[in-house]
C-alpha positions as CSV (number, residue, x, y, z in Angstrom):
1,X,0.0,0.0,0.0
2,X,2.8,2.5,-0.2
3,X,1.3,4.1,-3.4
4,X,-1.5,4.6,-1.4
5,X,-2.6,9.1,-2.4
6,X,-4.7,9.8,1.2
7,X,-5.7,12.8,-0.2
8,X,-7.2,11.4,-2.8
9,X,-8.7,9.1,-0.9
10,X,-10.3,11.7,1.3
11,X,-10.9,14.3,-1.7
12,X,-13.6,11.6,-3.0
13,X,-15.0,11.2,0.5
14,X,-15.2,15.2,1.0
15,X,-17.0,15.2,-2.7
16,X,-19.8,12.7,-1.6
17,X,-20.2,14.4,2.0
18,X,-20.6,18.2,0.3
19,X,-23.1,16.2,-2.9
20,X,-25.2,14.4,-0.1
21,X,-25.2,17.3,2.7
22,X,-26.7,19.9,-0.3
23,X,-29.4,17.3,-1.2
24,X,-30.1,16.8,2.2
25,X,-30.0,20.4,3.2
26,X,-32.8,20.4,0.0
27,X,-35.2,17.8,1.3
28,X,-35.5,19.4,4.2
29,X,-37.4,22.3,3.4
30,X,-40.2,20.2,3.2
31,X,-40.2,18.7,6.9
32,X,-43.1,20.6,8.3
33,X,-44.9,18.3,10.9
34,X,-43.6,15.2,12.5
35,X,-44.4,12.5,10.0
36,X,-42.2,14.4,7.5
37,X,-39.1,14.3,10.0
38,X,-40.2,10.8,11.0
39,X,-41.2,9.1,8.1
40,X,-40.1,11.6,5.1
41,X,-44.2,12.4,4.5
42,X,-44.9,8.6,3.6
43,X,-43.9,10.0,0.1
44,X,-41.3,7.2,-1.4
45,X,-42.3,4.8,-4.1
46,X,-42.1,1.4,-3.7
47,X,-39.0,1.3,-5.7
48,X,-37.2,4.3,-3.9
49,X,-37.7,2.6,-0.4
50,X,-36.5,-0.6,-1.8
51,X,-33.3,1.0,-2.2
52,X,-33.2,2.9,0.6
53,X,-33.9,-0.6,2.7
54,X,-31.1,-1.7,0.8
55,X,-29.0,1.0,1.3
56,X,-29.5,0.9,5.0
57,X,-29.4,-2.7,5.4
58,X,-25.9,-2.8,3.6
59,X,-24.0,-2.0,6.4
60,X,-19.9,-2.0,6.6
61,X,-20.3,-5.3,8.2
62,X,-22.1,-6.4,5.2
63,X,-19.4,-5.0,2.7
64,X,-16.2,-4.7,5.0
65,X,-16.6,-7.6,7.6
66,X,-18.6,-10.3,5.6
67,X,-15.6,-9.5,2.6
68,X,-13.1,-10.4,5.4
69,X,-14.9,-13.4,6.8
70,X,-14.9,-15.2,3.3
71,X,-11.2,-14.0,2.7
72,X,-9.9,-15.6,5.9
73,X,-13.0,-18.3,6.9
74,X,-13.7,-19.1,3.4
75,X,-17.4,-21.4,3.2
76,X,-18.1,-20.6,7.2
77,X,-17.6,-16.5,6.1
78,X,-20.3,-16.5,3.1
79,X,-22.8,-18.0,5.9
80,X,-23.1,-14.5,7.2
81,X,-24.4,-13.6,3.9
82,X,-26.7,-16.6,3.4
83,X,-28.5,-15.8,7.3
84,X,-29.0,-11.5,6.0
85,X,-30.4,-12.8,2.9
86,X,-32.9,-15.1,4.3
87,X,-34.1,-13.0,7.1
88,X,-35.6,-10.8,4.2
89,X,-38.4,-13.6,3.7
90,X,-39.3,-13.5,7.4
91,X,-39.6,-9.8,6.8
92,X,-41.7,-9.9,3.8
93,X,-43.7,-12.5,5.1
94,X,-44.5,-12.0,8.5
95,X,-44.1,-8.4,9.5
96,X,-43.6,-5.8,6.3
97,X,-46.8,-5.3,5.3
98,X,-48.6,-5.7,8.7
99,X,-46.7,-3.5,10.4
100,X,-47.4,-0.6,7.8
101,X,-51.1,-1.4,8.1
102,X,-51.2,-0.7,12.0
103,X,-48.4,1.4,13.1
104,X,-47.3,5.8,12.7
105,X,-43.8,6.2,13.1
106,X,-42.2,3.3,15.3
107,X,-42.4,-0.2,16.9
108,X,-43.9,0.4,19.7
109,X,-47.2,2.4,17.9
110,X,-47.7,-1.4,17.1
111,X,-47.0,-2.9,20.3
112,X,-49.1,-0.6,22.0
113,X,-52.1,-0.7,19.8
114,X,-53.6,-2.7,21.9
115,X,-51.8,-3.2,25.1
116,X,-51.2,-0.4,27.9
117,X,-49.3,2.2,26.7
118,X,-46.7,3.5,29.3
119,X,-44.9,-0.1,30.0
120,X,-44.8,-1.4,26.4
121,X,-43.9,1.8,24.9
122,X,-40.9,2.3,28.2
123,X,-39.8,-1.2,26.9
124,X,-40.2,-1.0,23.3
125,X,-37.9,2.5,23.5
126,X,-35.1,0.4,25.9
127,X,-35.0,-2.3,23.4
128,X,-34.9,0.2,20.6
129,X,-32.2,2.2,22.1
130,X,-30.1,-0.8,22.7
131,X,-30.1,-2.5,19.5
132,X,-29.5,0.8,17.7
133,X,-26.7,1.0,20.1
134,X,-25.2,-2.4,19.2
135,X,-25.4,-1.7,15.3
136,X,-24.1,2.2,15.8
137,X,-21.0,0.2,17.6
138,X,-20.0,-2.3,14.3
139,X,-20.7,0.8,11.9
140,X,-18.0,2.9,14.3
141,X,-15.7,0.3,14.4
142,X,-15.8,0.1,10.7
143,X,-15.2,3.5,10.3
144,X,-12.1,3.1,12.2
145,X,-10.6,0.5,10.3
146,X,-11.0,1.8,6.8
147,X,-9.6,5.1,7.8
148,X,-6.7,3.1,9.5
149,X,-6.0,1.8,6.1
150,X,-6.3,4.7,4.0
151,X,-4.6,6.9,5.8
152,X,-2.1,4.1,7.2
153,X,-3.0,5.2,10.6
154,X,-1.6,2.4,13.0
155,X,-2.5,4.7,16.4
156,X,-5.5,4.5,17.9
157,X,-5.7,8.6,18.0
158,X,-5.5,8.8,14.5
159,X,-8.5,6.3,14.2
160,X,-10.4,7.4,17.1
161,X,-10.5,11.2,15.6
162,X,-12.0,9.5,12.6
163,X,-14.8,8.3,14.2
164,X,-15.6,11.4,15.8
165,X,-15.6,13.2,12.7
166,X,-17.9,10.4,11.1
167,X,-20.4,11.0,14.4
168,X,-20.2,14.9,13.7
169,X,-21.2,14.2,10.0
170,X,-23.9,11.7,10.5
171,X,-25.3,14.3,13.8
172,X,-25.6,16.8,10.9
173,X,-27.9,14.5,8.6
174,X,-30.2,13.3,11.1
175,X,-30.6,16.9,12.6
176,X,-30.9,19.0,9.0
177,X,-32.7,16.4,6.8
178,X,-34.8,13.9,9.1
179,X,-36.0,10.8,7.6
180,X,-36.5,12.9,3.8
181,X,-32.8,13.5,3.7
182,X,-31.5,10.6,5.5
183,X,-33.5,8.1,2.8
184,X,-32.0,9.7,0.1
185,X,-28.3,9.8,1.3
186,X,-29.0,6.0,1.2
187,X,-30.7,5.7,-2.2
188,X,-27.3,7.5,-3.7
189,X,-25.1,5.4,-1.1
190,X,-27.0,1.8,-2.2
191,X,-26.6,2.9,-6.3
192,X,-22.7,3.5,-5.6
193,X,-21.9,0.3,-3.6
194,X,-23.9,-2.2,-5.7
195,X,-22.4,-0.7,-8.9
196,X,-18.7,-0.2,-7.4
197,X,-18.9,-3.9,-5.7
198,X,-20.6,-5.0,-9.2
199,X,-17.1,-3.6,-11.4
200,X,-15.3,-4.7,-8.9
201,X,-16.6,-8.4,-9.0
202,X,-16.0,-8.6,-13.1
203,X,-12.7,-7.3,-12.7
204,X,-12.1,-9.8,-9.8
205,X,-13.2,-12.7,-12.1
206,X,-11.5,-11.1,-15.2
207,X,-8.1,-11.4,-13.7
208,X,-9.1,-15.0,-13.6
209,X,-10.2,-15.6,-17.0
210,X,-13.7,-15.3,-15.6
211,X,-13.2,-19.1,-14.3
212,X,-14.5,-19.1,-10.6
213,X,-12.9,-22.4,-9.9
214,X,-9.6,-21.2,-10.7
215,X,-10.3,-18.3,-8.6
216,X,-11.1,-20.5,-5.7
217,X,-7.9,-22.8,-6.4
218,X,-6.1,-19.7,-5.9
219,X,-7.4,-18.7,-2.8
220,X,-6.8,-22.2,-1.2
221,X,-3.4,-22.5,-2.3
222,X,-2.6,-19.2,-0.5
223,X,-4.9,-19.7,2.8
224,X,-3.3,-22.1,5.4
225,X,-6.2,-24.0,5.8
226,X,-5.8,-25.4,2.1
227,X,-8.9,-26.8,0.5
228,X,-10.6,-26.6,3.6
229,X,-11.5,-22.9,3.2
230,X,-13.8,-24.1,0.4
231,X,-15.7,-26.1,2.9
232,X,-17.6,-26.1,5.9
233,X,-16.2,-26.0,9.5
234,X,-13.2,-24.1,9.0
235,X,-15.0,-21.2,11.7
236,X,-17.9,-23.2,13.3
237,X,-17.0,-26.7,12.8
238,X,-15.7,-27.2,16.4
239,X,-18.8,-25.6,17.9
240,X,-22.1,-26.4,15.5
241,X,-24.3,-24.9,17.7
242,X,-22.5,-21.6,18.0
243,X,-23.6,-21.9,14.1
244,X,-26.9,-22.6,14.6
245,X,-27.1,-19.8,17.3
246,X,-25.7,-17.7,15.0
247,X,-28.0,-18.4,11.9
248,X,-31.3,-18.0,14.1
249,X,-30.2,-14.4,15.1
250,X,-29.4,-13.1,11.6
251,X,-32.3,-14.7,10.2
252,X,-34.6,-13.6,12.8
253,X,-33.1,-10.4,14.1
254,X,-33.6,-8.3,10.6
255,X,-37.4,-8.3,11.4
256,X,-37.0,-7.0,14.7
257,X,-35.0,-4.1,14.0
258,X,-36.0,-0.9,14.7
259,X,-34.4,0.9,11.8
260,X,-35.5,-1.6,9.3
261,X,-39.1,-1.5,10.4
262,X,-39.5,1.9,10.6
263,X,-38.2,2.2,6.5
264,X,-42.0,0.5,6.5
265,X,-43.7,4.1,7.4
266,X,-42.1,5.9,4.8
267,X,-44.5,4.5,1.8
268,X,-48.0,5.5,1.5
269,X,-49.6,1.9,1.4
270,X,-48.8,-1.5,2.8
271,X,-48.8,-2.4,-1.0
272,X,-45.6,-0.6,-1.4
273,X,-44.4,-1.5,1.9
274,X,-44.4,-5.0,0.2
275,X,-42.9,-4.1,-3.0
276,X,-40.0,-2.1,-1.0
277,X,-39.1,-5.4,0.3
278,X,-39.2,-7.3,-2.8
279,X,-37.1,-4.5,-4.5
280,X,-34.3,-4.9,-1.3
281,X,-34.5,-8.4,-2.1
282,X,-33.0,-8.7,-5.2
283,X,-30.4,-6.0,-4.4
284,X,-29.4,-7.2,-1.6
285,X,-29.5,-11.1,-2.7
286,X,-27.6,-9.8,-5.8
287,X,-24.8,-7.9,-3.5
288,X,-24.0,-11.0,-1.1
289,X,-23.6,-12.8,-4.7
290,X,-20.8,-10.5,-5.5
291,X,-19.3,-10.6,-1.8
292,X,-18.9,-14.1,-2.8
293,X,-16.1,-13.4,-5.5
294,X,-14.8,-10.4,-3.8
295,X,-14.2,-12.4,-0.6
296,X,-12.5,-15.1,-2.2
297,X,-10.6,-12.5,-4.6
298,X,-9.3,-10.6,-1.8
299,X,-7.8,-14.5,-0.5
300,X,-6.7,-15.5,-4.0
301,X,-5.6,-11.7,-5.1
302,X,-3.8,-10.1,-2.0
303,X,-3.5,-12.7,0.4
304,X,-5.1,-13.9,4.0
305,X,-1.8,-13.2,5.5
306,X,-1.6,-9.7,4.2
307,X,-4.9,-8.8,5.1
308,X,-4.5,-9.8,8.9
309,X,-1.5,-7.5,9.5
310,X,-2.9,-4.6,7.6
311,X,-4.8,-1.7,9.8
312,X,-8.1,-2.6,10.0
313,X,-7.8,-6.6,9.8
314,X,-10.0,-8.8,8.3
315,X,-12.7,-5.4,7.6
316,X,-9.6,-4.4,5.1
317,X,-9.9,-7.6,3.0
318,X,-12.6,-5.3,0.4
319,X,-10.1,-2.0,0.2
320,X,-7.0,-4.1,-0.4
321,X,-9.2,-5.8,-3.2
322,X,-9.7,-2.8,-4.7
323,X,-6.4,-1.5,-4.5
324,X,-4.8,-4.4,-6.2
325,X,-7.3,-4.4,-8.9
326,X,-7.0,-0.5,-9.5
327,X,-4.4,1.1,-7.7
328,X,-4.9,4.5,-5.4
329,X,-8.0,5.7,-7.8
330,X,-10.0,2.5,-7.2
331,X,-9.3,2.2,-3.8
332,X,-10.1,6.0,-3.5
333,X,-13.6,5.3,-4.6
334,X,-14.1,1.9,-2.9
335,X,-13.7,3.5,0.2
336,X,-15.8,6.0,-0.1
337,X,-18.6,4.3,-1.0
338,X,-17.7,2.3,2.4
339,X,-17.8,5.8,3.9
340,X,-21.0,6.2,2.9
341,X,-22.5,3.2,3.6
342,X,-21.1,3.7,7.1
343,X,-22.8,7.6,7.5
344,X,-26.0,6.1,5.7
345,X,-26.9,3.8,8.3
346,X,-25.8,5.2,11.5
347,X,-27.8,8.2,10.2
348,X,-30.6,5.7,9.7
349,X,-29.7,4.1,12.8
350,X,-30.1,7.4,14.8
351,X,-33.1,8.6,13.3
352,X,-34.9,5.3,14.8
353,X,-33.4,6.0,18.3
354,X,-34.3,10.2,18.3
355,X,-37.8,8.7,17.0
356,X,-38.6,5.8,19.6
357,X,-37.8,8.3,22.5
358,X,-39.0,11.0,21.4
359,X,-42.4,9.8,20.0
360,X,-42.2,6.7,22.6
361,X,-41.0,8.2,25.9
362,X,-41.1,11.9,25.6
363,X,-44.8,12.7,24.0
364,X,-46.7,9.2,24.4
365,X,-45.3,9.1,28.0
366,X,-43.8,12.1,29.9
367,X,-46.7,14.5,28.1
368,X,-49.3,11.7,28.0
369,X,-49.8,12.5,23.8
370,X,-50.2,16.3,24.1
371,X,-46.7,17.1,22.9
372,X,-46.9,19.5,19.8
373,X,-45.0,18.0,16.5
374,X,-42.5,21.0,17.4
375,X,-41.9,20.1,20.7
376,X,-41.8,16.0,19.7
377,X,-39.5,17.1,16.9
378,X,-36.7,19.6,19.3
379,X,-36.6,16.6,21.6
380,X,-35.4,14.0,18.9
381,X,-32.7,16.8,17.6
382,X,-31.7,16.9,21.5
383,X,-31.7,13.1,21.7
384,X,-29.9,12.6,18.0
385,X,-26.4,14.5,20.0
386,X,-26.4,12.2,22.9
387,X,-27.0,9.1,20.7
388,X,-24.1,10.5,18.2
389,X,-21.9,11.5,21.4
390,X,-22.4,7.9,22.6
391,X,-21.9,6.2,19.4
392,X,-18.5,8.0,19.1
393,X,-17.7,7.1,22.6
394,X,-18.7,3.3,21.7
395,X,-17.1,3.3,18.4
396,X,-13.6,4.4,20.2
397,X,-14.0,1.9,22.2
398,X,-15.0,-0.9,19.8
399,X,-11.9,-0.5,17.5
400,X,-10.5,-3.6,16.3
401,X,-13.9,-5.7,16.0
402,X,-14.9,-7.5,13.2
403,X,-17.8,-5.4,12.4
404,X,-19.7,-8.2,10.8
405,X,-19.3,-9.9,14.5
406,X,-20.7,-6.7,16.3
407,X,-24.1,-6.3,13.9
408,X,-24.6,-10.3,14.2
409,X,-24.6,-9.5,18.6
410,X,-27.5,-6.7,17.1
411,X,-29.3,-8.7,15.4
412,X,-29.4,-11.8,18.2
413,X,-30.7,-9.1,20.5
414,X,-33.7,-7.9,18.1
415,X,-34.7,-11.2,17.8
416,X,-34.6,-11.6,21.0
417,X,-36.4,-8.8,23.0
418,X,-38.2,-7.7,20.1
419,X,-39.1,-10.0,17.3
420,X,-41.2,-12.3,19.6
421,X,-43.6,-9.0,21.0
422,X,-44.1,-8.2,17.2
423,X,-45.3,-11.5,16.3
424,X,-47.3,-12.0,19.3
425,X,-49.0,-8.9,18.8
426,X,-50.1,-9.3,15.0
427,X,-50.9,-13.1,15.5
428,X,-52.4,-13.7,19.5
429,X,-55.5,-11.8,20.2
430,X,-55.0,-13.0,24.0
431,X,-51.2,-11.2,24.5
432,X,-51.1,-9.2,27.0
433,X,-49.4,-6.2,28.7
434,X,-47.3,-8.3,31.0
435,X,-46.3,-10.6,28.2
436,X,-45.3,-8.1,26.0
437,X,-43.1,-6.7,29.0
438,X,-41.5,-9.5,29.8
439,X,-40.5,-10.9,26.7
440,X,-38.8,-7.5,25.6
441,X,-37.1,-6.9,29.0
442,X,-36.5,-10.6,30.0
443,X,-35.2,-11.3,26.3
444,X,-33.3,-7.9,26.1
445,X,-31.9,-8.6,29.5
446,X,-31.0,-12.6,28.6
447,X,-29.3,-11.5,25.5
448,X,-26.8,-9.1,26.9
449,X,-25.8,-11.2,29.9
450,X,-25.2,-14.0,27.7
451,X,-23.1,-11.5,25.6
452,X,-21.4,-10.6,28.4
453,X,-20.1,-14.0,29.9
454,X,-19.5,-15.5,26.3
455,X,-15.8,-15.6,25.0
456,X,-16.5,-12.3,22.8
457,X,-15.8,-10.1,25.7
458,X,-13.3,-12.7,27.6
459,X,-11.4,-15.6,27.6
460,X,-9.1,-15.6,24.4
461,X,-7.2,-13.7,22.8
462,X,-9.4,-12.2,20.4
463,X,-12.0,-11.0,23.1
464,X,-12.8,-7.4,23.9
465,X,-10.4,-7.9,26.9
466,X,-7.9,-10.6,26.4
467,X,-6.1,-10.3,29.8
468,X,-9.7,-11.5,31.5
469,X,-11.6,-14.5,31.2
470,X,-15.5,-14.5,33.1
471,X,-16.3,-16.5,30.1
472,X,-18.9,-18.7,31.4
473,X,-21.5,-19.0,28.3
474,X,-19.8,-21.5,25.9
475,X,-21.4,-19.4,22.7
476,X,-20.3,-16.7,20.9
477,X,-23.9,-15.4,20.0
478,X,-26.7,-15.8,22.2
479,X,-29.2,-16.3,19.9
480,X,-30.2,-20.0,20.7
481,X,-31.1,-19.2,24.5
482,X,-31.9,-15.9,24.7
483,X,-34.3,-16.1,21.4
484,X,-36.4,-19.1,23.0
485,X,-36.3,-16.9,26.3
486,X,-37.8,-13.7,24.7
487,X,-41.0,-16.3,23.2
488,X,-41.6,-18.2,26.3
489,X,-42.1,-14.8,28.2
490,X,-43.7,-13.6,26.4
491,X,-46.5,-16.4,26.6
492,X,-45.8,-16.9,30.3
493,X,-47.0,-13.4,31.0
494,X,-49.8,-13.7,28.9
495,X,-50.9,-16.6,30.3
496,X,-50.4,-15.4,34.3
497,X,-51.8,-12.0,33.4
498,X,-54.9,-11.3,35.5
499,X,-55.6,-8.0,33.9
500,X,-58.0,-8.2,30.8
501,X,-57.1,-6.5,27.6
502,X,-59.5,-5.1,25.4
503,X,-61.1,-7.5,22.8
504,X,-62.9,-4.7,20.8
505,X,-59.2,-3.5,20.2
506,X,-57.6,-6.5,19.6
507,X,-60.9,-6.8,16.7
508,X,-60.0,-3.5,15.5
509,X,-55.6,-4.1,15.0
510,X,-56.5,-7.7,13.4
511,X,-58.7,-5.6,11.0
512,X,-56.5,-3.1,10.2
513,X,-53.2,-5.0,9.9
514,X,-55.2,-7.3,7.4
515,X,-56.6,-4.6,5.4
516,X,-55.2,-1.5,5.9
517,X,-58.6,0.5,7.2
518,X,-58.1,3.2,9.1
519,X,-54.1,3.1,8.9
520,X,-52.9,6.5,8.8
521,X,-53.4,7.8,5.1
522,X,-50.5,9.6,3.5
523,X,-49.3,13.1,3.3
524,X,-49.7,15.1,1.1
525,X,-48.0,18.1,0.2
């Protein structure tokens, strides 16, 4: 990397950050009341959210970590890929369309349809705050690491001055542009990586006579592990079930999180709620294709040994790609599309969190509903500087972390504390308040203590802190206890509950989420 031009490298990023920050600085003339902060004025096409689903589901662990995975893990690496992928059915199936049809601007408007509202919406907001917190952390950590690399910044100063600049940026979206400009940083930011990863994958194969086998022969011949990169168990073969733990929370987790399910509020109908998810489908289904090549082109082309001892680690496996394909240029626009998709969805990411408490906590709960939009909106700017300031702590702290490993701990506790409340609520006319309570609290709670005494944080080496070892949950995701915890609470308080919930409203969300009647009709302007 010592042709490596840093300033072109952060003349493209500067380029993309002035571009987005005028267009978002343009859409937000329009945000007038709270739905067009919150939910851009329900005014995006099918297609248009599609991409911005896409574009905010594409996160750096998708392109950065799930890249390095492959290049070092080989078959076990692309699994990653194959568990985001599928989730998206569970979405479309279960929740996308149902969750339009009954809710306003966030999770909890469903949750508490029909339930009490202070308790659900206090838990729905915790939850909401804690897996945003989770995500914010990979996408930091990410942030570090490429900037390590392009800058060649080995010092964790140089990194961690980064990251705060990133928070500053992605502050400024969320606070200027609200949920208009945020979705279209990440329609531009989804059209950039899925073309750039696209060239990048034909050049990748062209340098192998477009003959994927002898890419993959390559790759083997330089890994250590031989031909046993190209199959399974190189990563989870000693420990199947921290596999299966880990494929329940990626495949469950995308349709309980809070960013994802609040893209569903920004289309007018629960028709194009549905074809925004078929759209993200097929471009996201498409991108994890390429990772495939790029993964293993980053083994065959630079080299698994290489990419370890570069700044950054295995998240630099896609920017080394790019730079032995196309020198400093290449690389230069490679990682700024990875800047982008990193400021995309932490904006997105933060706008969920300045919604939930705001909308959840602030108006439905402190004020009891009789917040202005004004005052609702002032209170999620207010909240969108302490999220940032704690996402920059986090992210400083997080350095070093394969990012792809940090949004998999995310998405184990969505589907823990707030997948199995979701379901419950659009399918069981007998849930209850206290079910709903303690399945998002007890599975919430479950999910981080597992977290906590697994070996991610101690007990090898490559924990969070490798000179301790409390490491008394075998598992490095929670997901296969804490998942079955969050379900059986939440039917254990239903069941116990003394307190009768209201049938006539239970009638009315089963309507609505069915048909649509009476779900909030769309802006218009």
């Amino acid at each position: 990397m010592e042709d490596n031009n840093p300033v072109l490298n952060i003349s493209i990023f500067l380029a993309f950050v002035a571009v987005t920050m005028v267009i978002v600085i343009r859409a937000s003339r329009n945000n007038r009341t709270a739905a067009d902060y919150y939910a851009g004025g329900r005014s995006f096409t099918g297609r248009q959210n599609g991409l911005a689903i896409a574009g905010d589901y594409l996160s750096a662990a998708s392109f950065l970590g799930i890249c390095g995975a492959i290049a070092m893990n080989g078959y076990d690496g692309f699994l990653y890929s194959i568990g985001f992928l599928v989730a998206w059915l569970v979405a479309l199936l279960l929740v996308a369309e149902l969750m339009r049809n009954t809710a306003k601007f966030t999770m909890a408007d469903v949750l508490s349809f029909r339930l009490k509202q202070k308790p659900v919406r206090m838990a729905a907001a915790t939850t909401t705050l804690a897996v945003s917190f989770f995500y914010l952390l990979a996408q930091m950590a990410g942030a570090g690491a490429l900037v390590s690399l392009l800058l060649g910044l080995d010092n964790a100063l140089g990194q961690s001055l980064v990251i705060v600049v990133v928070g500053v940026v992605m502050i400024l979206y969320v606070m200027i542009g609200g949920m208009k400009g945020t979705t279209w940083v990440q329609i531009i930011k989804a059209v950039l990586l899925v073309g750039g990863v696209a060239v990048m994958t034909v050049w990748t194969l062209a340098m192998f006579g477009f003959n994927f086998s002898a890419l993959l022969g390559r790759a083997a011949e330089l890994n250590e592990n031989g031909l046993d990169v190209l199959a399974p168990g190189l990563q989870y073969g000693a420990n199947p079930l921290d596999f299966v733990s880990l494929a329940l929370a990626l495949v469950l987790g995308t349709a309980g999180l809070p960013h994802v399910l609040m893209r569903f509020y920004t289309v007018p109908t629960a028709k194009e709620a549905r074809r925004s998810v078929v759209w993200a489908i097929w471009l996201i289904g498409i991108f994890y294709l390429f990772t495939l090549v790029l993964g293993f082109g980053a083994g065959a082309l630079v080299g698994p040994d290489t990419i370890a001892n570069a700044p950054g680690g295995q998240n630099s496996a896609a920017p080394l790609l790019a730079f032995e394909l196309g020198g400093p240029l290449l690389l230069g626009f490679i990682s700024a599309v990875a800047f982008a998709t990193i400021l995309a969805v932490v904006a997105g990411l933060t706008i969920t969190a300045s919604a939930s408490f705001a909308h959840d906590i602030y108006n439905s709960v402190i004020k009891k509903g009789t917040a202005s939009a004004k005052q609702e909106v002032r209170v999620a700017k207010i909240t969108t500087l302490v999220i940032g300031a704690a996402a920059i702590l986090g992210g400083i702290g997080a350095q070093g972390q394969n990012v792809a490993f940090l949004v998999a701990l995310a998405f184990a506790v969505a589907a823990s504390a707030n997948l199995p409340t979701i379901l419950f609520s659009l399918f069981w006319s007998k849930f209850t308040t206290r079910g709903a309570v303690w399945s998002m609290m007890g599975g919430l709670i479950s999910a981080l203590v597992l977290i906590a005494f697994s070996p991610v944080v101690s007990g090898s080496e490559t924990s969070m802190i490798p000179t301790a070892d409390f490491a008394l949950f075998p598992l490095s995701n929670p997901g296969i206890v804490s998942i079955p915890i969050g379900f059986f609470l939440g039917w254990l308080g239903s069941v116990t509950s003394r307190a009768k919930e209201s049938r006539a409203l239970a009638a009315e969300m089963e309507v609505r989420e069915l048909t649509g009647y009476g779900a909030e009709p769309p802006v218009q302007h």
